[in-house]
Structure formats: structure tokens, C-alpha cells
N, C-alpha and C positions, 0 to 999 in steps of 0.2 A: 504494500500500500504506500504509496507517494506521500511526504511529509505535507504539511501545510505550509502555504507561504510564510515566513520569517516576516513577523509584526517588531519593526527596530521603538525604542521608544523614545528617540526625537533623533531621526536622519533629516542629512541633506535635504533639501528642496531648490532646487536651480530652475529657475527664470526661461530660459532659455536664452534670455540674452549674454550669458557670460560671456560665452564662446566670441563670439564678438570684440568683445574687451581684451579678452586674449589673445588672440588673431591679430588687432591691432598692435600689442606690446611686441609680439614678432617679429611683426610689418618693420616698425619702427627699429628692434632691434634693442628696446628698453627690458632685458630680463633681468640684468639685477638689482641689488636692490635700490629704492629711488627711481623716479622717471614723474614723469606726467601725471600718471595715473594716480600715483600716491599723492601726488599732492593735489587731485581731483577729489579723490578720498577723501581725503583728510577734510578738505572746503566742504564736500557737500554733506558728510556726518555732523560736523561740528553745525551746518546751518540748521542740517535738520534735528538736534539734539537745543536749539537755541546758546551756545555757548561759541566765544570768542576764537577758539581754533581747536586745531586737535593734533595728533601725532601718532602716524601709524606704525604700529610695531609688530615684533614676531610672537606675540601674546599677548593674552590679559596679564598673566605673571609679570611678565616683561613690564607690562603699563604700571602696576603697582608697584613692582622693586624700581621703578623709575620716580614714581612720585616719593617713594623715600628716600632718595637720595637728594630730590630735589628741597624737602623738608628737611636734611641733615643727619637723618637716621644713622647711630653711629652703635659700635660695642658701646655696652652697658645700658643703653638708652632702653626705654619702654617705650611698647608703640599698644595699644588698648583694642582687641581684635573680636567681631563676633565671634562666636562660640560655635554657630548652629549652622554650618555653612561647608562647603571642601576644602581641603588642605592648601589651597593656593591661594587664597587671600593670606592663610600667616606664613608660607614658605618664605617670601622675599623678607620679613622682620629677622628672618635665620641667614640668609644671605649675611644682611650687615654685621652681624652677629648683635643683635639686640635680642630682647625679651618681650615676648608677648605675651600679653595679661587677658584673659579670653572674660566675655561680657555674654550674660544669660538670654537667651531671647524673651518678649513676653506673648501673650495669647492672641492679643489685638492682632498681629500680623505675621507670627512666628520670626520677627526678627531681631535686631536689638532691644536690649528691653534698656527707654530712660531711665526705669528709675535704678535698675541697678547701676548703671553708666556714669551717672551721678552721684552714686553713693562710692563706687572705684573714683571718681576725679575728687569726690571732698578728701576720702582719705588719702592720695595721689596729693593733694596739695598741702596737706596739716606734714605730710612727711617729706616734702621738699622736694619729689619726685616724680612731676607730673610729667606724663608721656609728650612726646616726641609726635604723635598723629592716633587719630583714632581712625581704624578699618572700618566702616559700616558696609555690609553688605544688602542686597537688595533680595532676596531667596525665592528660587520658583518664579520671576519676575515678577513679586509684587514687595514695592517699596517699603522702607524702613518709615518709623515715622520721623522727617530728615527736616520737621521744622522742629521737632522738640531736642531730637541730635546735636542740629546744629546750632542751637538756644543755647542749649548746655555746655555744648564746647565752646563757646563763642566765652562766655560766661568766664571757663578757664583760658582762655585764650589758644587752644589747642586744636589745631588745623584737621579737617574731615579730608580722609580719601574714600570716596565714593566706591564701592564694587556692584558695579551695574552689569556685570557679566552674562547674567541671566535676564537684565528688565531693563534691554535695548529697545525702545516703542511705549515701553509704560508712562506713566502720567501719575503724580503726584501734586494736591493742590494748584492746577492749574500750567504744569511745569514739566519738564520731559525730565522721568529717572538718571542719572547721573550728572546733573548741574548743579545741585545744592553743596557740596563739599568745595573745595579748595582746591580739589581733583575729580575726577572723575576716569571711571574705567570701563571698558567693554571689551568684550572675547567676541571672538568670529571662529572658534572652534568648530567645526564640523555637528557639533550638536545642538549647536546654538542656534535662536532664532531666523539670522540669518549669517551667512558662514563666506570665509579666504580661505576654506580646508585650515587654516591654523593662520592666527592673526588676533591682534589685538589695537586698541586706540587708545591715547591719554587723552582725554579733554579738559578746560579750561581756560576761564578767562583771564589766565596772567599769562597774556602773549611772550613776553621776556621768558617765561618757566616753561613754555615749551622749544622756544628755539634753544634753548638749555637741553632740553630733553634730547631735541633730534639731534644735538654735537654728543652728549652722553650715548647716545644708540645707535649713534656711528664709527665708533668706535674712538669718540674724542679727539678727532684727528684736527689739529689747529691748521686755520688755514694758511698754507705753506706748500711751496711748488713740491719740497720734498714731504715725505711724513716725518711731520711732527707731531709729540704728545708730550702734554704737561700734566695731566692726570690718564688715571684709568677709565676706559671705558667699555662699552658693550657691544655685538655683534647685533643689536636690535630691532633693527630696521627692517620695515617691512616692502617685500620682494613687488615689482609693480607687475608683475602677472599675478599675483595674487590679488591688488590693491584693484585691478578690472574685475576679478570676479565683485571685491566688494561693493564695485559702482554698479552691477547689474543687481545683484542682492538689495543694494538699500534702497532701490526703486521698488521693488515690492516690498520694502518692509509693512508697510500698512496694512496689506494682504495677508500678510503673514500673521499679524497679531490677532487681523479676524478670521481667521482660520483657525490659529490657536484656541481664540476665545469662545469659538465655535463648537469645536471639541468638549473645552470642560462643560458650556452648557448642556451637551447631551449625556454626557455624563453625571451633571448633575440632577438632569431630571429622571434618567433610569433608575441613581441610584441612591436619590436622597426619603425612595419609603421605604428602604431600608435602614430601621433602627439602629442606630447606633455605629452609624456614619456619617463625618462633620468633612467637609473639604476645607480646605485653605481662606482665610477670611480674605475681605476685598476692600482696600481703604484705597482713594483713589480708583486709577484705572490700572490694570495688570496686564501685561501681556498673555498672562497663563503660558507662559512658555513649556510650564510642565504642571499637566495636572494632578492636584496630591491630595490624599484624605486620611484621615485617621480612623480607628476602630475604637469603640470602647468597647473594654473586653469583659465589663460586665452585664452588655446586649448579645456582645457577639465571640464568640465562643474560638471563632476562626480566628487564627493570628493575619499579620501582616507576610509576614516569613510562609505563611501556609500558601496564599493569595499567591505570591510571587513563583512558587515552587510549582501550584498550578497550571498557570501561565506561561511557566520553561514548559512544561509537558506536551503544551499546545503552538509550543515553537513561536512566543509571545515574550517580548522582555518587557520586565516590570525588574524597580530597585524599590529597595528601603529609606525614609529619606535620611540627611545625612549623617554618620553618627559625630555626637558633638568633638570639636579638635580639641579640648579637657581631658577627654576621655581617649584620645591618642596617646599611644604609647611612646611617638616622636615630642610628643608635648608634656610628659610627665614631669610632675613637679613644679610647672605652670601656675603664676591666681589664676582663681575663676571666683567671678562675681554671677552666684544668682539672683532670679529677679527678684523672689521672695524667702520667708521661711520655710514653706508648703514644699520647697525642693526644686530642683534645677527644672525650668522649662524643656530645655532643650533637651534634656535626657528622655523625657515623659513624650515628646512629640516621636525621637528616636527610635520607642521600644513601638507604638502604634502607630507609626507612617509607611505612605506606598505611595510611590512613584506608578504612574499609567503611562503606559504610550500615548504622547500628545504631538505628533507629528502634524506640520501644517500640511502634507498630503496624506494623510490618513484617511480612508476612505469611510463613510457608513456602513459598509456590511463590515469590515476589519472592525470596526468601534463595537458594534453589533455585540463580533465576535468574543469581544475583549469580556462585554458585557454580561454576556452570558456565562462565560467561565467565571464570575466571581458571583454574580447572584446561584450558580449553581450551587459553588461549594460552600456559601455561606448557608443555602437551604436545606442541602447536603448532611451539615455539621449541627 
């Protein structure tokens, strides 16, 4: 018996205009890194994001170990990091060799929680040691709350870098997800929203801190007939046959989000009369880049890990969502600030969350399908 088509849970989606973009870098003979294209990129994300310019790199990592160096991040320094997120928002704080202090998420949004954030900066400042930048991440592409974030750092005077990796097209009070920080980041990973196969963007309105950035990503080369170098820098920069695929990609971003968002409502209405399944709250506007729900497991008997296990069986990827970087064993020994007494958010969304295939070409009988295997084995159980 022939297997069933392989359901990814958030592939590519190409336009069809890449090829195009491509074909032209060829033409032209612009393959590596730098050309036209990139700095077409760069102009037309940073317009469509509302922010003063941008900076194409060879990742989101790459964009975030850039805004710390641009902030000063140094050995010994603290940099104050969600918790509830992937290991590549705190990798680059280990680069410089700084210490990252991880921050609990709260319920409102699954992301930063204020008030623990607040309660980590009053003690951070009574002991003379207040961070170097605080990471906010943006989860599932739906936003932190990045007015009360940035109230509160502003407050201590400590500079936000935005991780928008996930909530490229979102909308917060009126405002496109990664322009409320000091920095701002986005991935074009292959899984993402919309995808360079691997790529990344710094945005920001201090035009000086990215033409900083793009000499840092170029491997710091000062200008000089010969190479010269007076600091170190990075191999960063992003390739302009990649930088066409991203100018064919951000013209359907919008498409993309309503697709996404399309997904989780059918999803939500299959499976919100089943007891004792809550999906991802919605402040602002989300891209739903990925749609995610929790079990309570005193309705539902089924775990998360069970759901996922069924869905490999039916040649269907589903994940768990992520486990807290506290609770990494790279991170041990780490603060963590949770949000309350009640116990770590993040650990509690960990033990009951599930990632769905949220692909913006996801079809309705594949959704269908998806649907079925979970209301089965929940009826099942």
C-alpha cells in the first residue's frame, strides 16, 4: 500500500516569480554577496515593515549577534532573554560571551511576561547590574506586549532587540511587529513565513547602526584599495541571488498571512467543541505563522506527545511547542525570572502544547486530514 502524501508543517511557498529575480542576478553576473538586489531588499522590507532601513544578512542569528555588538555586548555583561522561544534568540548573548538571564512568558500572549521583566530590571538595578539589551521575542507570530516592554525598559534605560523571526506581516497597536525595539529582526529560513532558503534582516531607525552593521557583516573590511581591518568582523552578508528570491517572496507577503490566518480559523472552528482545547490568544493582529493549542489534561486525557506521534503515523509533522531555554541543558545555571508564584508559564504551556501544520499552501482536504487524526484519537482515548 503507497504511503500518504508527507503533510510538512510550515514548507516553502514560492510565488513563482522568484525564478525571475534569479535569472536576472545571473544575467547580470551579481552572485555574491551584495548587488542590486540586496539593497532592493533591504529598501523595500524596511518600507514595508514602516522602519528607516534595514540590513540583509545570512540569518536571523546573524541579525541578532549583530544588534549586540552594535549595543556593546561584551564578556561578563547581561543581556535579559525570553525564556519560551528557540535557542537562537540566546545563542548570539554566548557568542560574546555574556550571560543571559531568561524572562517567564505570561498567558495574555504566551510571550514575555512584564511583570516578571520588571521585577528582573528593579533587582538588575538595586545590584548595579543592569543588562546590556533585553531579547523580546515575538512567538508563533503573535506579538509581545512591546508597549508595556518597551515602557519598562525605556524606564531603565535599556535598549529592546526585537525577535520578529516568526511575526514578519503581524500588526501590533497599529504598527508592523518588529519596529518597537531599538532593533529589530526577521529570518527568511525556509520555514518561515516567507523564505531566501536561509537569510535574515536587521531593521531600524538609527540609519548610522546599520551602515555599522553592513561594514561588521562584511567582514569589517575598511575602505582601502588593499584589505584593510581595524576590528573583527563577520562573513554576514546576504548573497543577492538569494536577496531576488526575497523580493519575489515579500510581494506576496500579505497573501501569505491570509493564508496562514486562514488555516488557524479552520482549525479553530473544527476544533474549539472540543473540551479542553484553548489555541494561542490574539492581541493585535498575528500572522498565525504557526498554528498552536494546548490540552488541559484534566478534559483530555490525550497528551500532546500522543497527538504528534499520531500524526508521524499518518506521515503528518506536528512538534511540541518550545521547550523553555531555562530548562536547556546549554543554559544550566542560568536566572530565570517567572511570571508568578503559581510556577513558570513557560514550562506549563511546554508540557501541553502542539504545533499543526500551518503551511500557507496547505490544502483543505490535507487540513481535513490533519483534523481528523486528532479528533479521532482524542474520541478514541
Amino acid at each position: 500500500m503507497s504511503q500518504k502524501k508527507r503533510i510538512y508543517l510550515s514548507p516553502p511557498h514560492m510565488s513563482g516569480e522568484e525564478e525571475r529575480y534569479v535569472a536576472e542576478a545571473f544575467r547580470t553576473n551579481w552572485i555574491a554577496p551584495l548587488g542590486p538586489l540586496v539593497d532592493a531588499f533591504e529598501e523595500k522590507l524596511a518600507a514595508y515593515v514602516g522602519a528607516a532601513g534595514g540590513a540583509a544578512v545570512s540569518s536571523g542569528t546573524a541579525a541578532i549577534h549583530l544588534a549586540l555588538k552594535l549595543l556593546g555586548v561584551g564578556k561578563g555583561d547581561t543581556v535579559f532573554c525570553s525564556s519560551f522561544t528557540f535557542v537562537a534568540s540566546a545563542n548570539p548573548v554566548l557568542y560574546e560571551q555574556a550571560e543571559p538571564v531568561f524572562i517567564d512568558s505570561e498567558r495574555d500572549t504566551w510571550n514575555m511576561s512584564p511583570r516578571a521583566l520588571e521585577r528582573a530590571l528593579d533587582e538588575a538595578e538595586r545590584a548595579r547590574n543592569l543588562p546590556k539589551a533585553v531579547i523580546v521575542v515575538n512567538l508563533y507570530g503573535q506579538s509581545a506586549k512591546m508597549d508595556e516592554i518597551t515602557e519598562i525598559c525605556d524606564k531603565y534605560a535599556v535598549p529592546v532587540i526585537e525577535d520578529a523571526a516568526e511575526s514578519l506581516g503581524s500588526e501590533y497597536k497599529g504598527r508592523k511587529s518588529g519596529t518597537f525595539g531599538r532593533f529589530g529582526i526577521y529570518s527568511f529560513n525556509g520555514n518561515k513565513i516567507i523564505t531566501t532558503s536561509g537569510g535574515g534582516m536587521l531593521v531600524s531607525d538609527d540609519e548610522e547602526a546599520l551602515k555599522k552593521a553592513r561594514f561588521l557583516a562584511s567582514q569589517a573590511r575598511e575602505p582601502a584599495v588593499h584589505y584593510q581591518h581595524q576590528k573583527a568582523g563577520f562573513n554576514y552578508r546576504m548573497s543577492n541571488v538569494l536577496a531576488g528570491i526575497g523580493i519575489a517572496q515579500l510581494a506576496v507577503l500579505d497573501d501569505r498571512v491570509k493564508a496562514r490566518r486562514t488555516v488557524f480559523k479552520r482549525y479553530q472552528e473544527a476544533l474549539s467543541d472540543i473540551g479542553g482545547i484553548s489555541f494561542m490568544p490574539e492581541l493585535g493582529m498575528s500572522n498565525r505563522w504557526l498554528t498552536t493549542l494546548t490540552f488541559d489534561h484534566e478534559k483530555i486525557q490525550t497528551s500532546p506527545r500522543d497527538i504528534i506521534e499520531q500524526l508521524a503515523r499518518e506521515n503528518i509533522e506536528a512538534r511540541p511547542l518550545w521547550k523553555p531555554l531555562h530548562r536547556q541543558p546549554l543554559f544550566e545555571g542560568a536566572a530565570f525570572y517567572p511570571h508568578d508564584e503559581s510556577g513558570p508559564v513557560a514550562d506549563d504551556l511546554f508540557q501541553r502544547g502542539l504545533c499543526l501544520p500551518s503551511g500557507s499552501s496547505l490544502t483543505r482536504e490535507e487540513q481535513d486530514r490533519i483534523i481528523q487524526v486528532i479528533a479521532d484519537r482524542i474520541n478514541y482515548k
